[in-house]
Residue, then its C-alpha position, 0 to 999 in steps of 0.5 A: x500500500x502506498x500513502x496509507x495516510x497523511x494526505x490531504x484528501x484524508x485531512x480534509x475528508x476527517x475534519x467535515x466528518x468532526x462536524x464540531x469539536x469534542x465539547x460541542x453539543x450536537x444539534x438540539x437544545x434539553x439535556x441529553x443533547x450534550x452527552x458529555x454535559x450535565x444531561x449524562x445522569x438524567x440519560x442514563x436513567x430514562x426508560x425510553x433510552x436503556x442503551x447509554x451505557x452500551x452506547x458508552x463501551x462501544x465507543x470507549x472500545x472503538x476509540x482504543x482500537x488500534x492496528x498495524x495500518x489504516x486498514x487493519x484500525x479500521x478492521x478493529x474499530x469496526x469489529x467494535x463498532x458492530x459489537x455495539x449493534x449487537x449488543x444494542x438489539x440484545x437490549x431492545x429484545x429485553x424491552x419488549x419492542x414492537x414486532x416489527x423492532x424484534x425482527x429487525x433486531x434479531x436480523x441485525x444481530x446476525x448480520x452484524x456478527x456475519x461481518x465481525x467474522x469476515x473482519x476477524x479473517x483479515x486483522x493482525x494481531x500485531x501491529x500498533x500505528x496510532x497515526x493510522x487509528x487517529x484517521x476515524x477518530x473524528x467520524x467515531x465521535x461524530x457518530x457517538x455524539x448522533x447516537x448519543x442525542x437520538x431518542x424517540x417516542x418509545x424504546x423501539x423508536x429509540x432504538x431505531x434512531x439510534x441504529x440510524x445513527x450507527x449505520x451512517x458511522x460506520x459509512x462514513x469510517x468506510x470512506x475515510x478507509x477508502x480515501x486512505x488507500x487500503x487495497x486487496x482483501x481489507x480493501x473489498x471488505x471495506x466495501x461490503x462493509x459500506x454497501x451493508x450499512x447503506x442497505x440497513x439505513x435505507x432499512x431504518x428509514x423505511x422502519x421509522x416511516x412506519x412502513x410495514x417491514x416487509x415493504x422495508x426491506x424492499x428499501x434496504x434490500x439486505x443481502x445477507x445474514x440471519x432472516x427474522x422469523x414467526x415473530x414478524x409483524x402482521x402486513x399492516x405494522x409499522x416499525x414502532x407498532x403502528x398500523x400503516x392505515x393512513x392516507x395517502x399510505x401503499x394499501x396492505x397485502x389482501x388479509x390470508x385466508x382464514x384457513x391458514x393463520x401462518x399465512x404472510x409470516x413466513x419473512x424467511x421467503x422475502 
């Protein structure tokens, strides 16, 4: 690999992902805009928001991640990085979410762990250049302080918001892994990596927009991992239980015949 880092087009790229600078609150006013200010008491306390704290380790791991090169920082900030989805979609489980929220949740689960296996392949495990980590620094606290201030009606909506967040980080690390050069396997992984994190956010937008899952997927498209199961919301269900009856909203599937209550839940066909 030849100028890994230090270059202009990185320097660039790194400071419009800072946004703003470490003490700055993200947009929006209220305490648990600034999860670095007096807010932090009151956030980790809310019912609606019972992920802070894993949100906390993720990035204290993804910020002490470090490889041999820009390439082998961004594999191990990322195996970090999706460490946090998990363990984020395990908590929602626990929170009794919608349907629609479960599925997802569990789908994430096995995607995000798909990834850390493949990533897992390509790291070394020796190998220590600071100057390489520092390159996602700005696009980690940017995505830290989103995740950190996003917060929604209820713990699925929360949840969703957040994973929103997430999603967009993990793009933005990948541009700057590719703005930096990486080439070969690391280099092809970044790119999976990116194309997954744009489906699952076209997927979390749908989700919010309270569009059946199922109609959902057909704006993510994911590609690969685990596929929910029984636990599908009905045709009708939006991401955060409500049913997409509304004006101007696509008319549901026709209802399944009576005969056969499994009928339209089988999401492993989708």
């Amino acid at each position: 690999m030849k100028r890994l880092f230090s270059t202009a087009a990185i320097a660039a790229l790194a400071i419009g992902l800072a946004g703003c600078g470490p003490g700055d609150a993200p947009a929006g006013n209220g305490p648990d805009a600034d999860p670095g200010g007096n807010g932090m008491g009151a956030m980790m306390a809310d019912p609606e928001n019972p992920f802070a704290h894993a949100e906390m380790q993720m990035d204290e791991r993804m910020m002490a991640a470090v490889g041999s090169n820009p390439g082998d920082s961004w594999g191990k900030a990322m195996i970090q990085h999706h460490q946090g989805a998990i363990d984020m979609a395990r908590i929602v489980l626990e929170h009794g979410p919608s349907a629609g929220v479960a599925a997802m949740a569990r789908e994430t689960i096995g995607r995000q762990q798909k990834d850390i296996d493949a990533i897992r392949r390509l790291v070394e495990e020796s190998g220590s250049d600071r100057r390489s980590a520092d390159l996602y620094r700005p696009a980690m606290m940017a995505m830290h302080r989103q995740m950190m201030a996003a917060k929604g009606a209820d713990v699925s909506e929360t949840f969703l918001r957040k994973m929103l967040e997430h999603h967009k980080g993990a793009v933005a690390m990948a541009d700057v892994a590719l703005a930096s050069e990486v080439s070969g396997a690391i280099r092809t992984q970044v790119e999976k990596t990116r194309r997954m994190n744009q489906e699952d956010a076209k997927l979390v937008e749908a989700m919010l927009a309270a569009k059946p899952l199922a109609e959902a997927r057909g704006q993510g498209s994911p590609g690969s991992g685990t596929r929910a199961s029984s636990s599908a919301p009905a045709s009708g269900e939006g991401a955060a239980g409500r049913t997409a009856t509304g004006p101007g909203e696509p008319p549901s599937a026709p209802a399944p015949a009576p005969a056969d209550p499994h009928a339209g839940h089988d999401m492993n066909s989708m």
